[in-house]
N, C-alpha and C positions, 0 to 999 in steps of 0.2 A: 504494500500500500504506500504511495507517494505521500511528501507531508506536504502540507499545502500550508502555505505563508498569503497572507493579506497583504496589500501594497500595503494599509496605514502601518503595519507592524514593522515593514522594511523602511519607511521613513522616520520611527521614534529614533536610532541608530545615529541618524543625520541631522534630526533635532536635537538630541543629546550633545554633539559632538559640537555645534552650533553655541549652542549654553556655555558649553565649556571653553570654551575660543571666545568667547567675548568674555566671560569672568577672569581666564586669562591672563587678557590683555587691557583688562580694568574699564572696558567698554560698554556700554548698554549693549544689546543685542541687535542686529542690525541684517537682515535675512543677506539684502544686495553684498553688505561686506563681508557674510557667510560664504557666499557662492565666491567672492572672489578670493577670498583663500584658500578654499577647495580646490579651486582651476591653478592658481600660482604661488603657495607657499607652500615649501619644503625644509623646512629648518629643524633640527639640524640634515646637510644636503644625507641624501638616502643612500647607503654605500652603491657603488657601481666594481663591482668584483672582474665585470667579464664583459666590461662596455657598455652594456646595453640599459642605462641607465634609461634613456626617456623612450626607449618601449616600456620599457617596466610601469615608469612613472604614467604615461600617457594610456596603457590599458587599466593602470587602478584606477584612473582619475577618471574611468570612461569618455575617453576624448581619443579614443584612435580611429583615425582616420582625417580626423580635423588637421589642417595646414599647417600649424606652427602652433606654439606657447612657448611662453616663458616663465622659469621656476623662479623665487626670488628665496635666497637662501640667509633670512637674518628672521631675528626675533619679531614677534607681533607687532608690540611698540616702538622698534624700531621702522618699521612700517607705517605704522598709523604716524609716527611723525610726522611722516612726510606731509600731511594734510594740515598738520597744524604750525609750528615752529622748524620743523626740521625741512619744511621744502619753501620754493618761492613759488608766486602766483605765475601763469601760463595763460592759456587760452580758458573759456570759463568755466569753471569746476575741474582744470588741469592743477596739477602740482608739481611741481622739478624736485627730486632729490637734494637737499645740498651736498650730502654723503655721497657716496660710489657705495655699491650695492654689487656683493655677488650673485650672481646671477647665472642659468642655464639658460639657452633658446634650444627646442627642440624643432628641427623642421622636419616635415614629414618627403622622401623618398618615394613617389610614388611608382617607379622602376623595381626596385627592390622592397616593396612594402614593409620600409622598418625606418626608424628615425634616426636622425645625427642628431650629435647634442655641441654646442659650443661654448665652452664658459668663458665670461668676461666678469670684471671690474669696472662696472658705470654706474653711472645717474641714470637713474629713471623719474618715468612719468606717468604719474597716477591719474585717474578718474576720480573725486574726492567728492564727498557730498556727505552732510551733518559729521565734518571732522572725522571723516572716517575713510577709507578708498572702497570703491566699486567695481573698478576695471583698471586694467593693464593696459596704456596704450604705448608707450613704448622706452625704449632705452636712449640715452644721448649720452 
């Protein structure tokens, strides 16, 4: 006999995890700032034994097949600075880093169906909204 799971049961997991990631990171709870950490932080970076770090990373995160992401490898708060004191204003609801930020891009191989990963040292730039980020738009 198969066991049979509910979606709401597979989303308490995701809400829990939520909870815990804004208490964290001393945050209210913020769902948009939920998802973008799910999509782009990996801190501490996830070991890469045998290369294949953003396959690995890109099918937990269920995003394989999607074009590119990128991982941002630092603490919570050091993150969310970026929205308040730690970045400068941009375009509107952008934020710059003033730090450099390591960071992975993984771009998706569509010859070879599997990803390259390339780490840098930059400033990035957030999507920010109620002092908090939403999205990853890009690296500088």
């Amino acid at each position: 006999m198969a066991l049979k799971i509910s979606f709401p049961v597979l989303l308490l997991p995701l809400g829990l995890l939520g909870a815990w990631l804004a208490l964290a990171s001393g945050q209210l709870w913020n769902e948009k700032n939920d998802k973008f950490l799910l999509k782009h932080w990996n801190y501490p970076r996830s070991e890469d034994s045998n290369g294949t770090y953003c396959d690995t990373m890109m099918q937990s995160r269920e995003m394989y097949g999607q074009e590119a992401n990128t991982f941002i490898h630092a603490p919570i708060g050091a993150i969310n600075s970026i929205c308040n004191l730690g970045g400068t204003p941009g375009k509107p609801n952008e934020r710059h880093s003033v730090a450099p930020f390591d960071i992975t891009v993984c771009a998706f191989n569509s010859t070879g169906h599997t990803y390259a990963g390339t780490r840098y040292v930059r400033r990035i730039v957030l999507d920010c909204r109620k002092g908090v980020p939403i999205d990853y738009v890009r690296h500088i």
